[in-house]
C-alpha positions as CSV (number, residue, x, y, z in Angstrom):
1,X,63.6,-76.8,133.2
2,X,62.6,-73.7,131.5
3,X,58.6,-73.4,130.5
4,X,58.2,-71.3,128.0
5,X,54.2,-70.0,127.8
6,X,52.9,-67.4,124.6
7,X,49.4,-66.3,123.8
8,X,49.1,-65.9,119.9
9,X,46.3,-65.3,117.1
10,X,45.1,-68.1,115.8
11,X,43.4,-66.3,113.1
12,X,46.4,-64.7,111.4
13,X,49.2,-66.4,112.9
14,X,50.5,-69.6,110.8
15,X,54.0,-69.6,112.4
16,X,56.1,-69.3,115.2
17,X,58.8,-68.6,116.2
18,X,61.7,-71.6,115.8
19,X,61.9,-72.1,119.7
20,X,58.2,-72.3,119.7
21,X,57.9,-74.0,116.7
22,X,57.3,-77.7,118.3
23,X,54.7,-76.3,121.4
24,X,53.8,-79.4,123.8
25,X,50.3,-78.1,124.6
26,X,48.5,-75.5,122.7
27,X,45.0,-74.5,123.7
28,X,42.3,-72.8,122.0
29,X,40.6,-70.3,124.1
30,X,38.0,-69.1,121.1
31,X,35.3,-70.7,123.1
32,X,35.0,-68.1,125.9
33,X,33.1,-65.2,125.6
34,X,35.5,-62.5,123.5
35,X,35.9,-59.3,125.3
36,X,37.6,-57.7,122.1
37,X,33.7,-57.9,120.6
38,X,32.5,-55.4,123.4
39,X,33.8,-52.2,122.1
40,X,35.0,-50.4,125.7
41,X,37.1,-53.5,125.7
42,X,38.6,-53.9,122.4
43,X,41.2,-51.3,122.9
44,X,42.4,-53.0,125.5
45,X,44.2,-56.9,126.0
46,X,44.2,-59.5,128.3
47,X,46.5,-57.8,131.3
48,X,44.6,-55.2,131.4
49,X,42.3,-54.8,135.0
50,X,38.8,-54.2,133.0
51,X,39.2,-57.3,130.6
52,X,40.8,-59.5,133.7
53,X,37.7,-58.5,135.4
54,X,35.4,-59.4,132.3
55,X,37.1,-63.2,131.8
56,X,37.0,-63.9,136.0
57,X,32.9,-63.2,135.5
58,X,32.6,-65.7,132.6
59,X,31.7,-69.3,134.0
60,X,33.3,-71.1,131.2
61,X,36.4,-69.7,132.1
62,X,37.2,-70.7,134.9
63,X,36.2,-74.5,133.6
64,X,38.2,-74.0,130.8
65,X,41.6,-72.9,133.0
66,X,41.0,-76.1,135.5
67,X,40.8,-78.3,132.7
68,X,44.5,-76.5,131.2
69,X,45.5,-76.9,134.7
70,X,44.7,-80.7,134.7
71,X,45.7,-81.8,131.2
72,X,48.9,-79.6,131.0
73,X,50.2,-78.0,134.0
74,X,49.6,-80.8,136.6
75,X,52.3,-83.1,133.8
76,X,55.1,-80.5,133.9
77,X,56.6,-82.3,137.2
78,X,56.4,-86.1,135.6
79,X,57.6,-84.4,132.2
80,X,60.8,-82.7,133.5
81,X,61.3,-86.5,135.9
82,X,61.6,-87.9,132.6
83,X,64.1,-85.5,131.2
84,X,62.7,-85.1,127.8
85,X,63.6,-81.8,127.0
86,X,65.1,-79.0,129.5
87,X,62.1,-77.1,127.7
88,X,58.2,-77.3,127.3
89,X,56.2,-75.0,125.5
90,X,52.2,-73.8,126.0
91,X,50.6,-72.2,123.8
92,X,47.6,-70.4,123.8
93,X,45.5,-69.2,121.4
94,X,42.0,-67.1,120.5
95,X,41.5,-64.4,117.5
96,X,43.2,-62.1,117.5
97,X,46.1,-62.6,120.1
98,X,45.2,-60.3,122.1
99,X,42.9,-60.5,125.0
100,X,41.6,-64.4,125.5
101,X,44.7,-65.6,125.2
102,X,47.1,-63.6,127.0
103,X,44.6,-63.7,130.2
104,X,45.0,-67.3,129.8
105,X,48.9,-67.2,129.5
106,X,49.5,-64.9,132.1
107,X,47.5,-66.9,134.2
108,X,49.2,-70.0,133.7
109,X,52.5,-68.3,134.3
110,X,51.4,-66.7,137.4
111,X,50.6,-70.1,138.7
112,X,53.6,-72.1,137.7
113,X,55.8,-69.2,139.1
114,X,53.6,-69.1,142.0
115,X,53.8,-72.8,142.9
116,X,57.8,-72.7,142.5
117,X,60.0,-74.9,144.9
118,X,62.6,-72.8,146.9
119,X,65.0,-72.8,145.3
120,X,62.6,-72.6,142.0
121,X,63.0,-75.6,139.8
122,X,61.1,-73.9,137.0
123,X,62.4,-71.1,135.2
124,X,59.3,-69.7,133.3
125,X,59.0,-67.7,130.5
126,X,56.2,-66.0,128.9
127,X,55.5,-64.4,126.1
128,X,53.0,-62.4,124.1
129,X,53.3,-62.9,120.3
130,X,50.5,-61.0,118.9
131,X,49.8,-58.7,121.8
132,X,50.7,-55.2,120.1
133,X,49.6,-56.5,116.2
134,X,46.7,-54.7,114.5
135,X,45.4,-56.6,111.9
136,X,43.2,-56.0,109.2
137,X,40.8,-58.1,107.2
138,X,42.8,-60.5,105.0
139,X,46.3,-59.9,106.0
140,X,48.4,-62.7,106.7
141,X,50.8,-63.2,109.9
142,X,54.0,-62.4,110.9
């Protein structure tokens, strides 16, 4: 079963792309603290070692990764016993794309690659959609 997980702005992005166009969990991560407001930060995104630092400080998110654990990644082995789909998409999303968000995906990927059978049952995929964009007031998304 391939899991496909993507951090995204939820702010200017309207669309996805078509294999992500149906996501099976999307969660909005706009309730944690935004490092991108904290201007040594904002330069910067979520795989980067100051902002990774900033998010594992914030109480709330660590609550708010149990709880995607819980509701989403704890169903992926009943979900692929069912047979389905050969594919489930997460989704997760805050602003701008760019820092919230892709902690939160690469966090959930590191797990689920982490907790992989041998050999791996999962084949993970992740992906940053908004990651590099630089929006400005107003404009629409990709």
């Amino acid at each position: 079963m391939i899991v496909n997980i993507f951090s995204f702005s939820m702010k200017y992005r309207d669309t996805f792309p078509k294999y992500l166009e149906r996501p099976n969990f999307i969660f909005d991560c706009r309730g944690i603290t935004n490092p991108g407001r904290i201007d040594k930060l904002k330069p910067l995104n979520g795989k980067d070692a100051a902002v990774i630092a900033f998010l594992e400080k914030e109480p709330d998110a660590r609550a708010f990764f149990n709880g995607v654990q819980r509701t989403a990644l704890d169903t992926i082995p009943a979900f692929a016993a069912k047979q389905y789909s050969d594919e489930l998409a997460i989704g997760f999303g805050c602003t701008g794309g760019q820092h919230r968000s892709v902690y939160f995906a690469e966090q959930a990927a590191a797990l689920l690659t982490g907790a992989q059978d041998d050999p791996p049952t999962l084949r993970v995929r992740l992906e940053h959609l908004d990651i590099d964009a630089h929006y400005t007031l107003g404009e629409n998304s990709k």
